[in-house]
C-alpha positions in Angstrom: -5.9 -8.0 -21.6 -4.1 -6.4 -18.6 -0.3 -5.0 -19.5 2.6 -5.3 -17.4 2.5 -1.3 -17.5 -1.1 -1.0 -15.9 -0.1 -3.5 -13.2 2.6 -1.4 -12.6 0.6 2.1 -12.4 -1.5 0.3 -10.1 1.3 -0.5 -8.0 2.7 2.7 -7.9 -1.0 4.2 -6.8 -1.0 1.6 -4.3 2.2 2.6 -3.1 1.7 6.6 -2.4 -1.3 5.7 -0.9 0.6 3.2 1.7 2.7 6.2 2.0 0.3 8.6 2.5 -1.6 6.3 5.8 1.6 5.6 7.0 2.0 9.1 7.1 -1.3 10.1 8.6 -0.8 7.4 10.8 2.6 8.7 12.2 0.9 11.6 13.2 -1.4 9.7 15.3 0.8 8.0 17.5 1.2 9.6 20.7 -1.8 11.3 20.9 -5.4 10.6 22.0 -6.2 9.6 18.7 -3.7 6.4 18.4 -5.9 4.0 18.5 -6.9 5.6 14.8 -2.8 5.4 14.3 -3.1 1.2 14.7 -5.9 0.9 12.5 -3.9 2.6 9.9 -1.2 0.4 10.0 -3.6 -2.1 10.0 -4.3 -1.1 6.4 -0.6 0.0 6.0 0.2 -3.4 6.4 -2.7 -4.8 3.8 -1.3 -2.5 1.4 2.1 -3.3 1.5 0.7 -6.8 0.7 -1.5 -5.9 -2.3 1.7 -4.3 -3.5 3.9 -7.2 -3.4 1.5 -9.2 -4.7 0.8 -7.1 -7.6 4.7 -6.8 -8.3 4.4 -10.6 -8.3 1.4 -11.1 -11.0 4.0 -8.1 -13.2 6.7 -10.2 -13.3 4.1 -13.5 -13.8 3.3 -11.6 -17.0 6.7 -10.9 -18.5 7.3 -14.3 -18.0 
C-alpha cells in the first residue's frame, strides 16, 4: 500500500524537476531557441498540476 511518505518523495521529485525546466526554460526565452522555452512551460505547467494533485491524494490518505 502506498504511504503518505512515498507520495510525498514523489512530490518533492516532481517539484525539483518543475524547477529544474522552469529553469532551463528561463534561459530560453529571448533567444532563437524560445519556441523550446514555451514548450517547457508547457510541461512546467503539467507539472505543477501532478504536484498539486499528488499533495491532494497525501492529504486523502491521512484522512
Amino acid at each position: 500500500m502506498v504511504s503518505p511518505a512515498e507520495l510525498s518523495s514523489l512530490e518533492t521529485a516532481i517539484r525539483e524537476l518543475r524547477e529544474r525546466i522552469t529553469a532551463a526554460a528561463d534561459e530560453l526565452v529571448g533567444t532563437s531557441d524560445e519556441d523550446v522555452a514555451v514548450d517547457l512551460y508547457d510541461v512546467e505547467r503539467s507539472l505543477r498540476t501532478a504536484e498539486r494533485r499528488i499533495i491532494k491524494a497525501t492529504d486523502g490518505l491521512n484522512h
